[in-house]
C-alpha positions in Angstrom: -3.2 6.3 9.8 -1.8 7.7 13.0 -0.5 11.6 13.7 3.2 12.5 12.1 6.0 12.8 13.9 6.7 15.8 16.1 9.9 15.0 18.0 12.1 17.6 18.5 14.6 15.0 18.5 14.0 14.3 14.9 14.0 17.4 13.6 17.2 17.9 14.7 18.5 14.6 13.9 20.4 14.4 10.5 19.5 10.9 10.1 15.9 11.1 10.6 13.9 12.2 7.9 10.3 12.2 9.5 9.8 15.7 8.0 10.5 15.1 4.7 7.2 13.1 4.5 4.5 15.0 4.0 0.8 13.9 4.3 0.2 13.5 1.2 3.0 10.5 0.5 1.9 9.1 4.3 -0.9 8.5 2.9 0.2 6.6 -0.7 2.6 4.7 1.8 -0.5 3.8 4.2 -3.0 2.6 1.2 0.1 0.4 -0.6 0.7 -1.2 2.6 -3.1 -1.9 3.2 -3.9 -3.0 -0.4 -1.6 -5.6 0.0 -3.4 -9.2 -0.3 -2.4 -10.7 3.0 -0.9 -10.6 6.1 2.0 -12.1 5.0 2.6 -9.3 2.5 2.4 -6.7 4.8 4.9 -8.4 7.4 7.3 -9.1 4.2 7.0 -5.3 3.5 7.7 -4.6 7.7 10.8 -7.0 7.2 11.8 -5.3 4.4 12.0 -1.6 5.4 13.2 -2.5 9.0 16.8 -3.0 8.8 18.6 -4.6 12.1 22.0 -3.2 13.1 24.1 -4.2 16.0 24.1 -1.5 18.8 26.7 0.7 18.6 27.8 0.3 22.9 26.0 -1.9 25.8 26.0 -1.1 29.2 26.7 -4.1 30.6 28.3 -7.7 29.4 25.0 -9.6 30.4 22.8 -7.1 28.4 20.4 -9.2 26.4 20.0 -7.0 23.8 22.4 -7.0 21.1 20.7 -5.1 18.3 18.6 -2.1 17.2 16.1 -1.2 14.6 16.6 1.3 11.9 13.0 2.1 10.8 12.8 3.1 6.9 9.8 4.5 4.9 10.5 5.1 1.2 10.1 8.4 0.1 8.7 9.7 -3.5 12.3 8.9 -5.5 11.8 5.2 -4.2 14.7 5.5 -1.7 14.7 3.9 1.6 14.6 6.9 4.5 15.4 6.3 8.0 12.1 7.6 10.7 11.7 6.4 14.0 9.3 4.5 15.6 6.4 6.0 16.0 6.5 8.0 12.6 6.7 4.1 11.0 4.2 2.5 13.0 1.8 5.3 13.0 1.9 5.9 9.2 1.5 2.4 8.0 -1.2 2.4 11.0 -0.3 -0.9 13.0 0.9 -0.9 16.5 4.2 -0.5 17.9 3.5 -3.7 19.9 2.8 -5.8 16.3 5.5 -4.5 14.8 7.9 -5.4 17.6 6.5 -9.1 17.5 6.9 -9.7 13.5 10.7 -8.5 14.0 11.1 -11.0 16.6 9.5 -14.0 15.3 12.2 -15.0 13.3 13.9 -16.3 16.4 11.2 -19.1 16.5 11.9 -19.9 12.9 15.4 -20.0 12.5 16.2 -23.6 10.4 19.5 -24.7 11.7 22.4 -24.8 9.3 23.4 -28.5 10.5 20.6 -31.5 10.2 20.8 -33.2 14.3 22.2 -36.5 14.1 19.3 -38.8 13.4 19.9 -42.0 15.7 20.0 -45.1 13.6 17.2 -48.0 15.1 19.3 -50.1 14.9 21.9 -49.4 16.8 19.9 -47.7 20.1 19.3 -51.2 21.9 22.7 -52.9 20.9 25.1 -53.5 23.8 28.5 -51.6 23.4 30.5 -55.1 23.6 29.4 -58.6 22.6 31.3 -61.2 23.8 30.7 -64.8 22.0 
């Protein structure tokens, strides 16, 4: 487990509450996630407290990135509490890096909603007209 959070940006921030965690509940937070069984667990959990939102303005029209991250810990009343970044990565105590890779890996898993036409065998060889 990594250093807490000493942005003065969060501190002043109403939305982030990296203050409200205290060492103690990092702590419970950092041995749930690493008791977890697998690696497939702890990138559920990840999935699970990082909530994707649109961003709010882009600078440009041919800006690739269309979303943001709001990163959640949950505090000792079981509610979800926004923290940035480096508070999130540090206490569960994976990388920034990792984290950023399990968020975007659903892009090489997306199923698509529409089977592709499978081409019927029988028909890939046949001429378009027959004439007798």
């Amino acid at each position: 487990m990594g250093p807490t959070c000493t942005s003065t940006y969060c501190q002043k921030s109403k939305s982030r509450h990296c203050s409200t965690f205290d060492e103690e509940r990092r702590k419970a937070i950092f041995t749930e996630f690493w008791n977890m069984r697998s690696w497939d667990e702890r990138y559920t959990y990840v999935k699970t407290m990082v909530k994707k939102v649109k961003k709010k303005q882009a600078r440009s029209e041919s800006e690739e990135r269309d979303r943001s991250y709001e990163w959640n810990l949950s505090s000792t009343e079981g509610e979800h509490k926004q923290v940035c970044r480096k508070m999130f990565a540090s206490t569960l105590g994976v990388s920034e890096r990792t984290l950023c890779s399990w968020l975007t890996t659903e892009k090489q898993n997306i199923v698509p909603a529409v089977e592709p036409e499978v081409a019927n065998p029988q028909t890939i060889n046949k001429p378009l007209s027959e004439e007798d």
